[in-house]
C-alpha positions, 0 to 999 in steps of 0.5 A: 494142741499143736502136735499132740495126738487127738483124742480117739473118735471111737465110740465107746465100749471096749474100746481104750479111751484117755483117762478121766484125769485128762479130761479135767485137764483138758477142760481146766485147759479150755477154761484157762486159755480159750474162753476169752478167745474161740470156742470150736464145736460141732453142729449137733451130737458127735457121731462118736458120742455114745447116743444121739442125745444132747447130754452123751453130746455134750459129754464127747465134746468134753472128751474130745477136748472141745468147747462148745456144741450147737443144739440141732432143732433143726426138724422141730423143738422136741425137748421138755423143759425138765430134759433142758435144765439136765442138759444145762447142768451137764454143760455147766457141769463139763464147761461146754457152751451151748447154742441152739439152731431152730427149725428149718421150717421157717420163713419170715417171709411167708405169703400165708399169715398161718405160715408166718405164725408158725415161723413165729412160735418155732423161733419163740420155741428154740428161744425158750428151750435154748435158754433152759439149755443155757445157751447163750444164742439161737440161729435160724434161717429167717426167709426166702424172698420168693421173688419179692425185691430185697427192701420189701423182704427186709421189711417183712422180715423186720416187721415179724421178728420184731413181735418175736424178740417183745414177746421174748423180752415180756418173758425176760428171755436174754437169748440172742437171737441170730438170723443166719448168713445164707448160702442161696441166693434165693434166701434171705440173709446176705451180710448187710442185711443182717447187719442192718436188722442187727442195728434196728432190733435189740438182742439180734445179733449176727450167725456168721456162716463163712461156708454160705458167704463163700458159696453165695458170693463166690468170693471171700475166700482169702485173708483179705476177704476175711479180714474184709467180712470182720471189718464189715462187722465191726464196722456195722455192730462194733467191737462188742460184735467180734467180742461175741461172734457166733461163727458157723463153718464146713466145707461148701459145694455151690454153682451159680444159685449158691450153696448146693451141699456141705462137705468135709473140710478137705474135700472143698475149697473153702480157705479155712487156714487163712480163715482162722488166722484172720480170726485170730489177727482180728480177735475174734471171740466167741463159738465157731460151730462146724457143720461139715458131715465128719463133725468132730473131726473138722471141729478138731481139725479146726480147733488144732489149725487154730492153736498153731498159729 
């Protein structure tokens, strides 16, 4: 988009807003050019978007110029299958790629098996409903490790996503499932073990959180860094991972434990530019979501960084 102006974050009623003729531009244009590299997007409805609903969701971020959207099931799966197949149409409809993030209430690794179930059913529940969405991948924080070692977490982990993922596939759900790089070092999730759970269970695939790695480890916050992480990647899933990256980024507060808080873009440290072009010197294809708490704006300024360099 280079120097041109952003479309208005206005909500509408009264307000001038671009033309209709230039959001099928736009879209023909994200189509054309951007479908075989990145797609920029925000967590959740814009803040612009008429309601909160996913379908006035999906259609600001046509409006806006973007390409995809993350379904926010954060506080539970509340969507009936006839709303899902709507939201599908629309996105298919306006050429929006969905994702969709489960619930914060999951913990794999659970002392109570009640807990454990729960955690289950929540992710099974995102999968189903995703899919109606259309969308392609789900992401969850899998667990804390609740000061069980790292191996003995790993296992239980493993053991009770692994009944996940059969009963998806006796559904013949297609759904990626993506455990999420997280920011805390009490939770479960760093890079090598989502890799290795990537290697051992069919169809799971890797939520790479660039904002949680930065805040958990401290570090990887430079091109090298960057290019280093996509290696890790491509070393540990192969080409076919950087080909279908599902990318998660915001600003970050942290300390010692980790992450404490997202923050807008501009407000952190977080080396987004070098970020961006090591994605874009790597190749790097897939949904980059922003998470930071002026969505669209940072999804904007994300998608704009990109295109310039």
């Amino acid at each position: 988009m280079g120097g041109k102006e952003r479309p208005t974050l206005t909500r509408r009623g009264g307000e001038a807003e671009p033309p209709k003729q230039l959001y099928v531009i736009i879209m023909l244009t994200i189509r054309i050019s951007e479908m075989e590299k990145l797609l920029f997007g925000t967590g959740g409805t814009p803040h612009s978007a008429k309601t909160l609903s996913a379908i006035d969701g999906i259609k600001r971020i046509a409006e806006l110029g973007l390409g995809c959207m993350e379904l926010e099931f954060v506080y539970g799966v509340r969507m009936a299958e006839t709303s899902a197949r709507l939201v599908a149409e629309t996105a298919q409809g306006l050429g929006v790629k969905l994702s969709a993030h489960g619930p914060y209430y999951i913990n794999l690794n659970a002392r109570e098996p009640e807990k454990v179930a729960a955690s289950q059913e929540r992710i099974l529940q995102t999968a189903r409903i995703g899919a109606l969405c259309g969308a392609e991948s789900i992401a969850f924080h899998a667990a804390f490790y609740l000061g069980d070692p790292p191996g003995k977490t790993y296992q239980a982990v493993k053991k009770n996503l692994a009944e996940v993922m059969n009963q998806l596939k006796k559904e013949e759900n297609r759904v990626w499932v993506r455990p999420e790089v997280m920011g805390k070092t009490s939770q479960f999730g760093d890079i090598d073990e989502i890799i290795t759970l990537c290697n051992e269970l069919d169809r799971v695939g890797i939520c790479l959180d660039f904002a949680h790695w930065h805040a958990r480890s401290g570090q990887a916050n430079s091109y090298p860094e960057f290019v280093a992480v996509l290696e890790q990647i491509k070393n540990g899933l192969g080409d076919e991972a950087i080909a279908n990256m599902h990318i998660h980024v915001s600003g970050i507060a942290y300390g010692q434990k980790g992450e404490r808080k997202h923050l807008d873009l501009k407000e952190s440290d977080l080396n987004y530019t070098e970020l961006l072009q090591a994605l874009k010197d790597y190749g790097a294809k897939g949904l980059v979501i922003c998470e930071s708490p002026s969505l669209e704006a940072d999804a904007l300024l994300l998608q704009e960084s990109y295109h310039r360099l």
